[in-house]
C-alpha positions, -999 to +999 in steps of 0.1 A: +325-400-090+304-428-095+324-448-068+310-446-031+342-424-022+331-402-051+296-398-034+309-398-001+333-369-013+298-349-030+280-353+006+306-341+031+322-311+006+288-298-010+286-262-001+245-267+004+232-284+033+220-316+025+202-343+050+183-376+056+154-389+076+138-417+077+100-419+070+098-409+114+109-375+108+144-382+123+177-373+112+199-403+101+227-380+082+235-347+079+264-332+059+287-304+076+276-274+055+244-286+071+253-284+105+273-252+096+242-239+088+222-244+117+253-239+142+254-276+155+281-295+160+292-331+141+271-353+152+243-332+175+217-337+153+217-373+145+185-396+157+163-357+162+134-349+146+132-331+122+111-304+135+144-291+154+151-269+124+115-256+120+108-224+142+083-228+169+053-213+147+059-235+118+057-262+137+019-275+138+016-270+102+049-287+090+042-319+111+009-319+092+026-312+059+055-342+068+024-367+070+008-359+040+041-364+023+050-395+033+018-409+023+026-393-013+065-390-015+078-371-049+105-352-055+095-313-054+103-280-043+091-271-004+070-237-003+072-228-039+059-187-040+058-189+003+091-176+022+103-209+043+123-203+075+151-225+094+159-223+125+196-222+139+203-238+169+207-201+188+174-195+179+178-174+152+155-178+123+176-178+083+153-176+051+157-212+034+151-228+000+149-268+006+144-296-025+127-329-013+137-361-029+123-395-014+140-430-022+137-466+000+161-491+007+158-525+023+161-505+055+131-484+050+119-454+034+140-424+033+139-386+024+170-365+014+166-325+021+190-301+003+189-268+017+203-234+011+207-203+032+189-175+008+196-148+034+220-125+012+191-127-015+163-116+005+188-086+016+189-080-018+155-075-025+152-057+008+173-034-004+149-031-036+118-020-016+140+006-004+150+018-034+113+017-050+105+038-017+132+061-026+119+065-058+084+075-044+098+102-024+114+118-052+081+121-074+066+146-043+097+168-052+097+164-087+063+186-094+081+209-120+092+178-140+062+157-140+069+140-179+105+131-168+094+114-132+066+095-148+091+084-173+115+072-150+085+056-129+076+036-153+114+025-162+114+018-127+085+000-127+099-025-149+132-027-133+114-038-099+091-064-119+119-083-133+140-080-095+111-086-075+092-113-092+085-131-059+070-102-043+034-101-059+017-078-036+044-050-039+047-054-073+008-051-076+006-023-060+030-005-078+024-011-110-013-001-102+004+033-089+026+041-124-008+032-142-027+056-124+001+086-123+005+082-157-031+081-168-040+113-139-010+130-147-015+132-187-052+151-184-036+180-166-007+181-183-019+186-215-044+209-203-021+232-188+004+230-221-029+240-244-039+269-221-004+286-218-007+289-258-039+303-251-029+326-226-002+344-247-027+343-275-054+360-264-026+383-244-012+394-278-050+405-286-055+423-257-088+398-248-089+401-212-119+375-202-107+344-225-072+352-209-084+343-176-105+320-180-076+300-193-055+313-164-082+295-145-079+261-161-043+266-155-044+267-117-073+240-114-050+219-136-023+222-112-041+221-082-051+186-094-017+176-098-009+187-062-040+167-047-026+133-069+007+137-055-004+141-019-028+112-024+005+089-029+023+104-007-004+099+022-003+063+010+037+060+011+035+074+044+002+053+059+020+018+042+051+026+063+037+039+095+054+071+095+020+091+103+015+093+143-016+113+159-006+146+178-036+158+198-040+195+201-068+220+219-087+244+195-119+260+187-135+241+160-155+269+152-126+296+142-112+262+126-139+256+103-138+288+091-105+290+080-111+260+061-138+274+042-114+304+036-091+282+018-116+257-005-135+287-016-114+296-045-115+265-056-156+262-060-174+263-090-197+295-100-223+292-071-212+267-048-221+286-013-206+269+021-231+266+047-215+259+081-237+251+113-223+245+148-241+230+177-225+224+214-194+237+227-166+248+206-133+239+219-124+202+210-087+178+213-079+166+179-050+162+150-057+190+137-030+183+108-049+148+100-087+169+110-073+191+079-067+165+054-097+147+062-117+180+058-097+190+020-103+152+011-143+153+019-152+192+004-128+188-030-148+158-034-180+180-027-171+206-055-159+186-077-192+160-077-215+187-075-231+211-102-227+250-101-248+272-080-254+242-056-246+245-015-216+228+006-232+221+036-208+216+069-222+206+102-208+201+137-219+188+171-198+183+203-208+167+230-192+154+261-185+120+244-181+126+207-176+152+177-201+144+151-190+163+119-211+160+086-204+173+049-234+171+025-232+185-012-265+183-036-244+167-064-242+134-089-245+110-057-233+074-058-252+043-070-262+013-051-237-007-071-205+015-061-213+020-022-200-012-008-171-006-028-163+033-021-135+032+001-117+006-014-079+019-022-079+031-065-122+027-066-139+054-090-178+050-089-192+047-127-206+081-129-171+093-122-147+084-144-145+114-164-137+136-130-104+140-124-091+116-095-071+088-083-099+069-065-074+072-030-083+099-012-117+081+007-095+052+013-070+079+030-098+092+049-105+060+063-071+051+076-066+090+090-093+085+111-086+049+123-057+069+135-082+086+157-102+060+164-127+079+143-154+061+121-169+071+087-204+066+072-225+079+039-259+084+028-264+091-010-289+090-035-281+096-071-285+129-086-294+141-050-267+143-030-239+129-009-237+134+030-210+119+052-207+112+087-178+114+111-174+108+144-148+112+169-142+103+204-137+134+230 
C-alpha cells in the first residue's frame, strides 16, 4: 500500500468521495464514489470550481469561508455542530459530512476533501423526532396513568439525548418539558392520593363538611392536571402547525356568558364575575381558539387573586376591532417579570408556589397571532392585573 498503485488503488475504490483543488477553488481530481455522489460523469468535473457542489444559497458565504482558509490551511472538520449540504448535479440537495486536509507540492498548494453522503443518518434522526412526537401524544391520553407516563417520559428523555445529540434546540426543549411535567405533575398527585384517604376517613365518621372539602381539593387537583396537559398539547400542536383559524358568526354577548357559566365553579369563596358589554353584539371569530384564550386569561385571574375579590370582563365592538379586557384585583406582577411574561416556561417571583407551567400566556400569544390579534397588560403589584386584547373585524 505504500506503493503509488497502492494509493492509486485507496483513491479510485474508497467508498467516500474524496477530491482535490488547487488553492483556485478548482477541481484537479475527483475519485468515482465522488462523482457517484454528485451524479457526474468521469471526468465532468475536472478544471470546475468548486462552488459546483455548493447549493445556490451557500454560495456567498462558502466563497468567503474558501478565502479565509487558504490564508490559514489546517486540517479540520467543515461545519462542526451546522448541517452542511451538497449539491448533486440534478439539483438535488444531500446532507454532507466533508474533512479538509491542505498539503503543497512544487506545483502549488493543494486541498483534499473527503466527503460522505449522511442522508440515511439524518433519516434516522428524522424518524426520532417522530417518535418523541408520538410519545407526546400519548401523555394527553394517558391522564389515568400520570406516574407511569412521566416515568416513561423521562426514560424517553434520555433515550432522545443520547440519539439526538446534534439536535440542541429539540433536545432543549424537551428536556425543559419532562422537568416541568414531572415537577407540576407531583403537587397534584400527591395531593389527590392524601385526600382520597381523607375522604374515606372522614366518610367512615360520618363528618360531612371535612369530606367535601377534601372532595374539593380533589377536583381542583385534577383540574390542574387537565390545564398542564392541554398547555403541552397546545404547544405540540402550535410547534407543528396543526392549529388553523376557522372563523364563525356569534353573539359575543350569549358567548361570554356561557363562559362565565363554566369558570364559576372553579372560583375561590367570593370571586364575583362582572361582565360589561358596549357596541354591537354579533362578531366573526375562532370561537374554539376565542375559548382557550378566554380559560387561559380568567384561570389565571382566580388563581392570582385573593377570595372575595371581582373578575372583571369587558367588551367593545366596533366596526374595525373587538377590544376585550379581563382585570382581577390580585398579587399583580413586578417590574422585574413584565418584559419577561410571555416568554414560553416564565413564572413571575411571586408565583412560584401557584400551581402552573408558565405556558399558557405564551399560548395566548401565538392563538392570537393566529388571528392577527395583539395582547397587552397593565399591573401593579398587590393591585391588580388587567389585559388587553384586540381583534380585527
Amino acid at each position: 500500500m505504500e506503493s503509488k498503485e497502492g494509493i492509486d488503488a485507496l483513491f479510485q475504490y474508497a467508498t467516500e468521495g474524496i477530491l482535490v483543488a488547487n488553492e483556485n477553488g478548482e477541481i484537479i481530481n475527483i475519485n468515482p464514489s465522488g462523482e457517484k455522489l454528485f451524479g457526474y460523469e468521469h471526468g465532468e468535473l475536472i478544471g470546475k470550481k468548486i462552488e459546483t457542489l455548493v447549493p445556490p444559497n451557500y454560495l456567498h458565504k462558502h466563497e468567503k469561508v474558501r478565502s479565509n482558509y487558504n490564508e490559514n490551511p489546517h486540517a479540520r472538520s467543515m461545519g462542526t455542530g451546522k448541517d452542511l449540504f451538497g449539491l448533486k448535479k440534478d439539483g438535488t440537495q444531500i446532507p454532507v459530512e466533508i474533512s479538509l486536509s491542505p498539503y503543497s507540492s512544487d506545483n502549488g498548494k493543494f486541498v483534499i476533501a473527503f466527503i460522505i453522503d449522511i442522508t440515511i443518518r439524518k433519516q434516522a434522526e428524522e424518524k426520532l423526532k417522530n417518535y418523541s412526537t408520538e410519545l407526546e401524544n400519548q401523555v394527553g391520553k394517558r391522564t389515568m396513568i400520570l406516574e407511569e407516563a412521566i416515568g416513561e417520559l423521562e426514560q424517553t428523555k434520555t433515550e432522545l439525548n443520547e440519539a439526538l445529540e446534534k439536535e440542541k434546540e429539540l433536545n432543549e426543549l424537551k428536556s425543559r418539558f419532562v422537568s416541568m411535567a414531572s415537577h407540576e405533575f407531583r403537587t397534584p398527585l400527591a395531593t389527590i392520593m392524601s385526600s382520597l384517604s381523607l375522604v374515606k376517613s372522614y366518610g367512615d365518621r360520618n363528618d360531612k363538611e371535612k369530606q367535601n372539602t377534601h372532595i374539593n381539593k380533589i377536583k381542583s387537583s385534577i383540574h390542574n392536571l387537565t390545564d398542564i396537559l392541554n398547555d403541552f398539547l397546545s404547544v405540540s400542536k402550535l410547534e407543528e402547525g396543526k392549529i388553523e383559524k376557522v372563523m364563525e358568526q356569534f353573539d359575543i354577548t350569549e358567548y361570554i356568558t356561557d363562559i362565565i357559566s363554566e369558570m364559576k365553579p372553579l372560583a375561590k369563596n367570593g370571586q364575583e364575575f362582572i361582565y360589561n358589554h358596549t357596541g354591537e353584539k354579533v362578531v366573526k371569530l375562532d370561537k374554539k381558539l376565542l375559548t382557550n384564550i378566554f380559560f387561559n386569561l380568567i384561570s389565571n385571574a382566580i388563581k392570582f387573586s385573593p377570595e372575595e375579590k371581582p373578575i372583571i370582563i369587558t367588551t367593545i365592538v366596533s366596526p374595525a376591532s373587538i377590544k376585550i379586557s379581563i382585570e382581577d384585583k390580585g398579587m399583580g406582577i413586578s417590574k422585574e417579570d413584565q418584559e419577561h411574561l410571555f416568554e414560553r416556561f416564565f413564572r413571575g417571583n411571586n408565583a412560584t408556589h401557584i400551581q402552573g407551567t408558565g405556558l399558557g400566556l405564551n399560548i395566548v400569544v401565538k392563538y392570537l397571532e393566529l388571528m392577527n390579534g395583539t395582547i397587552n397588560f397593565e399591573s401593579k403589584e398587590n393591585q391588580g392585573t388587567t389585559f388587553n386584547i384586540t381583534l380585527p373585524q
